[in-house]
C-alpha positions in Angstrom: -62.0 19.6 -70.6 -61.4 16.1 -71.6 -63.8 13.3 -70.4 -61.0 12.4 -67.5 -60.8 15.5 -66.6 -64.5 15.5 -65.9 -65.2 12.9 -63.9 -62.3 13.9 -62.1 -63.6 16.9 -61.2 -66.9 15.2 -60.4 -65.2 12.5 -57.9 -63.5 15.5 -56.1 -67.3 17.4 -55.5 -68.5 14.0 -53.9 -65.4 14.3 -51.5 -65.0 18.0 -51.1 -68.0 20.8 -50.3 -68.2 24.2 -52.7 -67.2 25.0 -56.3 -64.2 24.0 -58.2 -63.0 25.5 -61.4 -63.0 23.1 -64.8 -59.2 23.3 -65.6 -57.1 20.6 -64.0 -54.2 23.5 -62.9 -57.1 25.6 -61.4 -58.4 22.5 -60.1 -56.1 21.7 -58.4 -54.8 25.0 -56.8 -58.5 25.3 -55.7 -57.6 21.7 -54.0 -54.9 23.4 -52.2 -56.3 25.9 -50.9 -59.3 23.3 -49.5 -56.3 21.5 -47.9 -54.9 24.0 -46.2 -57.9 24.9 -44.8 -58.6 21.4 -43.3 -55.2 21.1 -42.0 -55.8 24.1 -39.7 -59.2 23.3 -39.3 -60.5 19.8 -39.3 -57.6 17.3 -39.8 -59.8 14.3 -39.2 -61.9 15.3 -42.3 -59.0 15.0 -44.1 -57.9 11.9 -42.6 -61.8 10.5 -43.7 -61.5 12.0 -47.5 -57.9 10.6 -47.9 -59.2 7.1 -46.3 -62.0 7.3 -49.0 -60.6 8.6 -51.7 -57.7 5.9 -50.9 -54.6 7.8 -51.6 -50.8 6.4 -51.3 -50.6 6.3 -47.0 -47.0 5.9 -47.5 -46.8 9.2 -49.1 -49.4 10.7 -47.0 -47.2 9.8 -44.1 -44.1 11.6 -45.6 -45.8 14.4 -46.1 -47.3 14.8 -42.9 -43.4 14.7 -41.8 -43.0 17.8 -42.9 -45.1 19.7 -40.3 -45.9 22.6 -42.4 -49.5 23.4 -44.1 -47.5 25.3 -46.9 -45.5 22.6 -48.0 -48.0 19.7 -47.5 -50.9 21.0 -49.1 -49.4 21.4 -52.7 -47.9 18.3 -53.0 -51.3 16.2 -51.5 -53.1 18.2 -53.6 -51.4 16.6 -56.3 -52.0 13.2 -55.1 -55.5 13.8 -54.1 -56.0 14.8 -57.9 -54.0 12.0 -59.4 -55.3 9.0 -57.4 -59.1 10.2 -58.5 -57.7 10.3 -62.0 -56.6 6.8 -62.0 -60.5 5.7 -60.6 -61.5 8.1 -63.7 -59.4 6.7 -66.2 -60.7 3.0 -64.7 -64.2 3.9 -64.6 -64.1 4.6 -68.4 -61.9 1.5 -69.1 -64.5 -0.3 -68.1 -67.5 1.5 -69.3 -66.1 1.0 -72.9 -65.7 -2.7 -72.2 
């Protein structure tokens, strides 16, 4: 597990309760699984970890389009887990500086 990868992971434990594996793939079908969950369950959750974490709302939009838990939750997985990379890959740009 790189350092990105790490605090990564670490961003998604602030936002997300339990465990999460350390490989990104795992990561991020363990993400899925969260999302699904909250789609059926508590969609304003959601709605307050996606506001936070500050992911695309263009393409949050879109996906919500679709109407289907299946096919939503992969793909915002996906974004979830990028956008927190970006603030990763920031936090160590600056750090270094």
């Amino acid at each position: 597990m790189n350092e990105v990868e790490k605090i990564t992971r670490d961003l998604l434990l602030q936002e997300f309760e339990g465990d999460l594996p350390y490989h990104k793939e795992a990561v991020i079908e363990s993400l899925r699984q969260l999302i699904v969950y909250l789609l059926l369950h508590n969609l304003e959750k959601l709605w307050n970890i996606l506001y936070r974490i500050d992911v695309n709302e263009q393409k949050v939009k879109a996906l919500f389009a679709q109407n289907d838990p299946g096919k939503i939750a992969p793909e915002m997985a996906r974004l979830i887990y990028e956008r927190l990379e970006q603030k990763a890959q920031t936090r160590i740009l600056y750090r270094n500086k």
